[in-house]
C-alpha positions in Angstrom: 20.3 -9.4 1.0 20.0 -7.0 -2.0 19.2 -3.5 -1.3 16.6 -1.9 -3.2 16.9 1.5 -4.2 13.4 1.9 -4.8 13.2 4.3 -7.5 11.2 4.5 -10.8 13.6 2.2 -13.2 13.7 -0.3 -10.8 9.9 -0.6 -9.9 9.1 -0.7 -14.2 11.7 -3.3 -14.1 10.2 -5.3 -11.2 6.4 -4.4 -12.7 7.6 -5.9 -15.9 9.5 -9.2 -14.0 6.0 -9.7 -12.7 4.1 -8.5 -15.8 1.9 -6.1 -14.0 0.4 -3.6 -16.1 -0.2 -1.5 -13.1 0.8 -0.5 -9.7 -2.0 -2.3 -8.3 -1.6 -5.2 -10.4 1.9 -5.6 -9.6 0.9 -5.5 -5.5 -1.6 -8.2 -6.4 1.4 -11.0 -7.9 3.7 -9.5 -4.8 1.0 -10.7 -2.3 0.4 -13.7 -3.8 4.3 -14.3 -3.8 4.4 -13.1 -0.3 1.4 -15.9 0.3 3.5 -18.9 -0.7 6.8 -17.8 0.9 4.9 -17.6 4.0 3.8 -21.3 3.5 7.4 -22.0 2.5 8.1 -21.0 6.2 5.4 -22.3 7.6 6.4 -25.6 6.3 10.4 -25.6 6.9 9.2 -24.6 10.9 7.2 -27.6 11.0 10.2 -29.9 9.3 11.8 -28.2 12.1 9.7 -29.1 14.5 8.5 -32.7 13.6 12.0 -33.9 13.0 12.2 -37.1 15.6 14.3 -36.8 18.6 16.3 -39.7 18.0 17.9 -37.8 14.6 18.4 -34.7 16.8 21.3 -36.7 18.5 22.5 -38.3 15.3 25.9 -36.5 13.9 24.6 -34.3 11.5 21.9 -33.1 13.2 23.3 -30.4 14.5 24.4 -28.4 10.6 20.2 -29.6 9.2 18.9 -28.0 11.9 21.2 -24.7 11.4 20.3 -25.5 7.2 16.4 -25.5 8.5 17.0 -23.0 10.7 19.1 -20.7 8.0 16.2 -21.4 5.2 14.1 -20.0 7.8 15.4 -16.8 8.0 16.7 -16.4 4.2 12.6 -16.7 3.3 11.6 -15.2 6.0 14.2 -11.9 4.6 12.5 -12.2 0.8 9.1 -12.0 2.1 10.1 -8.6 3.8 11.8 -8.1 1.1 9.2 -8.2 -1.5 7.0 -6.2 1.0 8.9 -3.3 0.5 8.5 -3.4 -3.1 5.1 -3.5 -2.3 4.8 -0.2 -0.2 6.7 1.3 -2.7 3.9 0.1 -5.6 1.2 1.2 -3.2 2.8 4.4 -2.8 2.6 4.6 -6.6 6.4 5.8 -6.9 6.3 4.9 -10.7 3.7 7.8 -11.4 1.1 4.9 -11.8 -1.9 3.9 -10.4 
């Protein structure tokens, strides 16, 4: 996963990616981001949970549920992600309110 280096440049850039006006405005499209990510994993867990036992013993079964599994984790990481852009907005690090 990317690092971010959480300093002024990159927050204007990220405020401006989001077209956020503000520090506050730009926490407002992170959480609402944030929001469907988490339905994105709430939805891949229940994939992962509803899929039928008979495909569970099928060849392939094994590498969808590590793809499921993987997906998982990978949106589980930008959700964090993005929440430490936000902390960094709601520390008003760009000078901004």
């Amino acid at each position: 996963m990317s690092k971010f280096h959480n300093t002024s440049t990159e927050l204007d850039a990220w405020a401006s990616a989001l077209g956020a006006r503000n520090d506050s405005e730009a926490i407002a499209v992170i959480t609402r981001l944030q929001d469907r990510i988490n339905a994105a994993a709430a939805e891949l867990e229940v994939c992962l949970k509803q899929m039928p036992e008979g495909v569970r013993r099928a060849k392939l079964t094994f590498e969808v549920l590590s793809w499921l599994a993987t997906g998982i984790q990978n949106v589980e990481e930008s959700a964090h992600f993005l929440g430490q852009i936000k902390q960094a907005f709601a520390r008003h690090e760009r000078g901004e309110s």
